[in-house]
C-alpha positions in Angstrom: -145.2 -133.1 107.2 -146.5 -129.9 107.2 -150.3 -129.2 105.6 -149.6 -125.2 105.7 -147.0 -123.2 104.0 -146.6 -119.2 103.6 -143.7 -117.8 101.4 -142.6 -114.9 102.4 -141.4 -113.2 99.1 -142.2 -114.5 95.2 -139.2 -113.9 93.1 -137.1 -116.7 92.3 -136.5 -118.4 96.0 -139.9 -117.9 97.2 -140.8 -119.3 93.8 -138.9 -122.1 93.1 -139.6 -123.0 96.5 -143.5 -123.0 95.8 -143.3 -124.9 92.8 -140.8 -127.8 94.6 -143.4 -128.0 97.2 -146.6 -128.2 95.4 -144.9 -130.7 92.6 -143.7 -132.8 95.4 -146.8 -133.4 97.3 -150.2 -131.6 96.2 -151.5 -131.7 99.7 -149.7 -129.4 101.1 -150.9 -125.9 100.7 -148.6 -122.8 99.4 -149.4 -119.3 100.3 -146.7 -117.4 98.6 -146.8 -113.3 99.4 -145.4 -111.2 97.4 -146.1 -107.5 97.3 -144.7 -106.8 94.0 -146.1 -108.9 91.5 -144.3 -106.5 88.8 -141.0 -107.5 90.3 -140.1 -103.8 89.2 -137.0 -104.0 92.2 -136.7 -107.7 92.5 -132.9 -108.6 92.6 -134.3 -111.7 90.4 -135.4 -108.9 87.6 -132.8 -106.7 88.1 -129.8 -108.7 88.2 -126.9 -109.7 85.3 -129.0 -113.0 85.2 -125.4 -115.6 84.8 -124.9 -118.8 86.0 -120.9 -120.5 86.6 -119.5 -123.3 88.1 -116.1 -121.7 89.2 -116.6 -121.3 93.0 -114.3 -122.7 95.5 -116.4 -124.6 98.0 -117.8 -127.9 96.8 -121.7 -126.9 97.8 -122.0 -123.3 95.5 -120.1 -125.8 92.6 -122.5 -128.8 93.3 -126.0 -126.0 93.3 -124.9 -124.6 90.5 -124.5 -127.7 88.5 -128.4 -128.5 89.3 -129.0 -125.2 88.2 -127.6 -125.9 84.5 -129.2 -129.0 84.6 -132.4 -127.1 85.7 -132.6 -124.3 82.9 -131.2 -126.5 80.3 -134.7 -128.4 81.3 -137.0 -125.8 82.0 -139.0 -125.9 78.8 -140.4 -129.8 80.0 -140.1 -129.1 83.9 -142.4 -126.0 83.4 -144.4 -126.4 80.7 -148.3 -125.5 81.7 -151.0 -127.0 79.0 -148.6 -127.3 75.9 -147.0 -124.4 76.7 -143.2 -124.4 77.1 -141.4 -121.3 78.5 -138.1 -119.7 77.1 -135.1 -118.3 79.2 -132.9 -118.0 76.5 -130.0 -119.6 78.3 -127.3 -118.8 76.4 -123.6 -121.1 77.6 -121.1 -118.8 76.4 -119.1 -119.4 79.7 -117.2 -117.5 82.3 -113.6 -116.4 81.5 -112.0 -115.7 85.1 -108.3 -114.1 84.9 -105.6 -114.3 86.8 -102.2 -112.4 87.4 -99.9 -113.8 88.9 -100.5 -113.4 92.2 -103.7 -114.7 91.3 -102.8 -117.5 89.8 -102.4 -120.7 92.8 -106.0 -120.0 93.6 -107.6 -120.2 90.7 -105.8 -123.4 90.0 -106.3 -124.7 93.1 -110.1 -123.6 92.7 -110.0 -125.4 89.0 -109.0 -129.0 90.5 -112.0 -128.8 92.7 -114.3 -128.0 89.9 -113.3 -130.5 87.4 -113.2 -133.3 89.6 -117.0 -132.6 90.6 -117.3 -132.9 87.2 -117.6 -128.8 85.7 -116.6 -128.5 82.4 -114.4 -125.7 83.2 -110.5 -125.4 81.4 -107.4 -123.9 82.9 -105.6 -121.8 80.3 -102.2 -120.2 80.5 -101.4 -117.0 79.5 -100.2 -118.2 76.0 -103.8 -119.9 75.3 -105.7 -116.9 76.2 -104.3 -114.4 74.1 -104.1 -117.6 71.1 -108.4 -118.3 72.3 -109.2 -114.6 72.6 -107.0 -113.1 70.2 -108.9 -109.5 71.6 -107.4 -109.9 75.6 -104.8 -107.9 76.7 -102.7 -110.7 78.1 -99.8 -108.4 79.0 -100.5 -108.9 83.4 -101.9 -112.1 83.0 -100.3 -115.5 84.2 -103.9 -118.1 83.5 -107.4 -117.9 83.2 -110.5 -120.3 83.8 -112.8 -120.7 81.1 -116.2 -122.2 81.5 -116.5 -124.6 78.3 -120.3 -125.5 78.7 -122.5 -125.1 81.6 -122.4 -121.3 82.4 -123.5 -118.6 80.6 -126.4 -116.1 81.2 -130.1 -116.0 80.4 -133.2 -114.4 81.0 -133.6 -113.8 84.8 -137.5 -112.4 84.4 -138.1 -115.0 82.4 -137.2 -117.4 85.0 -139.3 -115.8 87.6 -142.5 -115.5 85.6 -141.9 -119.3 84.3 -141.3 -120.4 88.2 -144.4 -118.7 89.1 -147.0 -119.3 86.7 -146.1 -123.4 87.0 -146.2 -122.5 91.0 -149.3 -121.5 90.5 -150.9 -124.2 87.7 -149.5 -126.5 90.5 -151.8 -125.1 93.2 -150.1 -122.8 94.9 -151.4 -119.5 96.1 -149.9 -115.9 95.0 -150.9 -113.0 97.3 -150.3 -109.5 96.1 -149.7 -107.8 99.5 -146.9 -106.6 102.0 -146.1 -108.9 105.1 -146.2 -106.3 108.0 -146.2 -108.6 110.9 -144.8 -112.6 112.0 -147.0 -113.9 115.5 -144.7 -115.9 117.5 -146.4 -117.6 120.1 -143.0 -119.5 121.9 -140.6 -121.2 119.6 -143.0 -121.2 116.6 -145.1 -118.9 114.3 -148.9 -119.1 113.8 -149.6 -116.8 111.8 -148.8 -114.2 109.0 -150.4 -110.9 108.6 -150.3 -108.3 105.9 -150.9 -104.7 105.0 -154.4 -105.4 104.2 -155.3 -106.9 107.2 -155.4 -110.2 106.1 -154.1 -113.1 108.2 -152.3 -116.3 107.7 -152.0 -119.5 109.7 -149.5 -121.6 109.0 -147.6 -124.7 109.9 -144.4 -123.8 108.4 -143.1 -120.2 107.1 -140.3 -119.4 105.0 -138.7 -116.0 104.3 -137.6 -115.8 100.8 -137.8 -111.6 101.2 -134.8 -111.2 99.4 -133.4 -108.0 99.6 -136.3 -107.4 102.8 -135.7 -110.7 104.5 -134.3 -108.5 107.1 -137.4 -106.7 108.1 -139.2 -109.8 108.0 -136.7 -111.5 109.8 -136.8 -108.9 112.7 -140.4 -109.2 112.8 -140.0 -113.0 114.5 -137.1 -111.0 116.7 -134.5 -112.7 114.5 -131.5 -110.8 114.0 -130.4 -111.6 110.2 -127.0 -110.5 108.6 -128.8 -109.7 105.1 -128.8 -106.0 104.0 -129.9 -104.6 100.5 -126.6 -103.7 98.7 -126.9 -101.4 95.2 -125.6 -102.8 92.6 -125.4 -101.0 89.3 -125.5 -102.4 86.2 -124.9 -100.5 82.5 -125.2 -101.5 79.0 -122.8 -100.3 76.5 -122.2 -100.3 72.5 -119.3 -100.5 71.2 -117.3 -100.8 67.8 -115.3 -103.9 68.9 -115.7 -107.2 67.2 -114.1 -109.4 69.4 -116.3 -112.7 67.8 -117.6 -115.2 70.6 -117.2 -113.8 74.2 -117.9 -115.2 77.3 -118.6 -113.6 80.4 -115.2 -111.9 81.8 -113.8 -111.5 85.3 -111.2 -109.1 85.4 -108.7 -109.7 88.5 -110.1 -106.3 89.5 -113.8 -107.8 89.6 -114.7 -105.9 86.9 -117.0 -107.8 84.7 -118.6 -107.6 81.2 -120.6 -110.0 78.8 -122.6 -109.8 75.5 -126.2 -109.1 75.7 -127.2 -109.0 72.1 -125.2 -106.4 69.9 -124.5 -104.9 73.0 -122.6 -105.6 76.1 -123.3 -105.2 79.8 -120.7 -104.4 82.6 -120.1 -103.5 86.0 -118.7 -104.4 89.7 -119.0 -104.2 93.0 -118.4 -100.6 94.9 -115.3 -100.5 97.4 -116.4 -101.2 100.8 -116.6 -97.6 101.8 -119.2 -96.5 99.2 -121.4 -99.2 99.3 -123.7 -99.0 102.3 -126.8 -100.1 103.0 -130.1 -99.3 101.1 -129.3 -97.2 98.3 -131.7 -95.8 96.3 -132.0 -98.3 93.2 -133.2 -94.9 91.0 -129.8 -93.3 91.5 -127.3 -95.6 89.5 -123.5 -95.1 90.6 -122.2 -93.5 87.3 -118.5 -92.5 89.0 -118.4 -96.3 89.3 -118.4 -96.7 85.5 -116.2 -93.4 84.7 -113.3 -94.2 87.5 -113.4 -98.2 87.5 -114.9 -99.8 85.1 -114.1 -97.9 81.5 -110.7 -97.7 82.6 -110.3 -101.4 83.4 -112.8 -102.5 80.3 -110.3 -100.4 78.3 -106.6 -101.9 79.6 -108.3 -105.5 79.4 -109.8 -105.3 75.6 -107.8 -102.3 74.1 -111.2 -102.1 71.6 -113.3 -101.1 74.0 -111.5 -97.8 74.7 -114.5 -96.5 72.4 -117.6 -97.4 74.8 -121.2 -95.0 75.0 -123.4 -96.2 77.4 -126.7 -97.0 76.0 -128.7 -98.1 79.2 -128.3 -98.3 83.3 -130.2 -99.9 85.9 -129.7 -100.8 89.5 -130.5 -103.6 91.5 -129.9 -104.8 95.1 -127.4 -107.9 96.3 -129.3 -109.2 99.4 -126.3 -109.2 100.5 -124.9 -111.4 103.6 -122.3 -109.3 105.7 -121.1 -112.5 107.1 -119.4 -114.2 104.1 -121.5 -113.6 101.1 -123.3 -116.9 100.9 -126.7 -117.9 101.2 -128.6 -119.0 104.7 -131.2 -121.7 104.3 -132.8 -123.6 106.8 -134.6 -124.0 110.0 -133.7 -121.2 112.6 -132.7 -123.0 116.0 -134.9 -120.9 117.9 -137.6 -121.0 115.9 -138.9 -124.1 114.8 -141.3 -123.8 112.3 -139.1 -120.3 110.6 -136.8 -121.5 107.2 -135.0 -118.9 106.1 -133.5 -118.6 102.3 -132.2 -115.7 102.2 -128.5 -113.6 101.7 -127.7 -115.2 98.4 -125.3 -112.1 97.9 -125.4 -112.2 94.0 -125.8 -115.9 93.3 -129.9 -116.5 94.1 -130.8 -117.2 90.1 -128.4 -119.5 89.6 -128.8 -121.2 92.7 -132.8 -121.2 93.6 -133.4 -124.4 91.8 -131.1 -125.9 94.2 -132.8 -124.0 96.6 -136.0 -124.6 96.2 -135.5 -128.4 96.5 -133.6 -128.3 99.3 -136.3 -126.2 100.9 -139.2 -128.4 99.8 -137.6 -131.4 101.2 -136.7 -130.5 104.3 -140.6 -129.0 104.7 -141.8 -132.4 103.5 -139.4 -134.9 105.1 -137.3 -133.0 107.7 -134.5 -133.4 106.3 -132.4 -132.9 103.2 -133.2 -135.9 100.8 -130.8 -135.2 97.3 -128.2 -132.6 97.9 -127.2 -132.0 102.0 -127.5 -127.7 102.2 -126.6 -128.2 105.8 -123.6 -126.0 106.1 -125.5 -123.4 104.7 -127.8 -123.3 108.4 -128.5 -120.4 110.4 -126.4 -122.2 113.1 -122.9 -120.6 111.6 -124.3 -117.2 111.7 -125.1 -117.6 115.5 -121.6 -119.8 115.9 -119.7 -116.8 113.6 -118.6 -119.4 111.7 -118.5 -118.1 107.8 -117.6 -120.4 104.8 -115.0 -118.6 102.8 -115.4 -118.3 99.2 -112.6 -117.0 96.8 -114.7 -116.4 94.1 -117.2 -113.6 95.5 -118.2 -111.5 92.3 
């Protein structure tokens, strides 16, 4: 066991990592350092906040169903002095689509999430437009919907609840900037930060999110995790398409409610999405060439659309196969890395954060094995292909 523990990065990760640790054993100390304590660019505060079983490997399916079990919970798991926190996790499901040369994945995708037990029904084109009477059905051959367990919530909300309950727990919050990692061999010592301040520690973990990077680098690690823009807008509409879940286009364009309103977007072609974008300059082409247009041919009412609101956020994105890397480096033995969750880090941090604890506190993963998730496939160029990368 180790008796000291510094978090690099406090948003959901770092976190949920804190508060597994310090409800698991109270022993163990938890410095958690997080230089924005507004989490004004934290991917958790920025992001479309959604949670969905409809992966196609059997680990993303089997975090995420934690996850719904998690947030359907969180009002007991992190209630502080009477006090229960609110994400407002609303299960209106995901809708994926599918033409038809889409359409032998995403059944073959389906049979693996209902028999790990996601409440997710195959629909043929026939059911979809009969279900959502509002789809343009007219390229379609099936879509997935999501009956219970996904939906989208409050991903600030989630943050702030995971840290205050962090904190009643014990653990420590440090408002500063990590500037440098002191290896000494095949282990860190110590932490310092902007300030001057220094940490020792037995174990640290970088949960830097977009930044792991840097931090990363600073142990002369070499991590495939770069900040990736992704812009987000909020639009009003006339439609009344009654209950709506969260859509996947075949194109990856994607929309849900969010009250009154609706919010939409997708990822940039690979030539226009770099690295490091500045998140005050939101991509509005992206919205004029791709998104209207497709919003439009998919749900004929929303040819009338205004944008009301736009924000950008960044995807710590991996550029080895979009999914996360967590665990022990093999060169480094006291450095955990959970990082590169590439869209996915709210929905899966619970996971995460247990995973994380337990392997700090027993060496080893104790209820759900995140093994292939290990930095040794990055070294090994090994990725794990998912199909469902939104």
């Amino acid at each position: 066991m180790s008796s000291k523990v510094v978090v690099v990065g406090g948003g959901v990760i770092g976190s949920s990592i804190a508060y597994f640790l310090r409800l698991s054993d109270p022993s163990v100390s938890v410095t958690v350092i997080e230089r924005d304590p507004t989490y004004a660019r934290s991917s958790s505060a920025l992001s479309a906040a959604s949670i969905r079983q409809q992966f196609s490997t059997p680990l993303s399916i089997e975090m995420s169903l934690y996850g719904i079990e998690f947030l359907r919970t969180i009002g007991e798991r992190l209630e502080i002095d009477g006090t229960k926190p609110s994400i407002d996790l609303h299960e209106g499901g995901y809708l994926f689509l599918a033409t038809p040369s889409g359409e032998a994945t995403l059944r073959e995708n389906h049979s693996l999430q209902k028999r790990l037990g996601a409440d997710i029904t195959l629909l043929d084109r026939t059911a979809l437009g009969a279900r959502f009477p509002w789809l343009n059905t007219d390229d379609l051959s099936a879509g997935a919907f999501g009956e219970s367990g996904e939906g989208w919530f409050d991903g600030y909300g989630l943050v702030q609840a995971l840290r205050k309950k962090a904190q009643a727990l014990g653990a420590r919050y440090v408002a500063d900037d990590v500037t440098a990692l002191h290896r000494e061999g095949r282990r860190v010592t110590h932490v310092t930060t902007a300030s001057g301040e220094t940490f020792a520690c037995d174990v640290v973990v970088n949960a830097a999110g977009a930044w792991a990077r840097r931090v990363a680098s600073m142990a002369g690690i070499e991590l495939p995790v770069y900040a990736r823009r992704r812009s987000i807008f909020n639009v009003s509409s006339p439609a009344k398409l009654g209950p709506c879940p969260l859509l996947i286009d075949p194109t990856g364009v994607y929309f849900r409610p969010e009250g009154t309103s609706y919010i939409c977007g997708t990822s940039p072609s690979p030539e226009n999405d770099p690295d490091d974008l500045p998140l005050d300059e939101v991509d509005h082409a992206l919205f004029d060439d791709v998104i209207w247009p497709t919003l439009a041919h998919r749900v004929p009412q929303f040819e009338a659309l205004r944008v009301e609101h736009c924000w950008s956020g960044y995807y710590e994105y991996n550029v080895l196969d979009q999914n996360a890397i967590i665990g022990y480096h093999p060169d480094v033995d006291n450095c955990i890395f959970a990082n590169g969750f590439s869209g996915h880090g709210l929905q899966q941090g619970p996971a995460t954060g247990r995973g994380v604890s337990e392997l700090i506190l027993h060496g080893r993963y104790v209820t759900l094995d995140l093994g292939s998730l290990g930095f040794d496939r990055v070294l090994e160029n090994r990725p794990i292909v998912e199909k469902n990368v939104v």
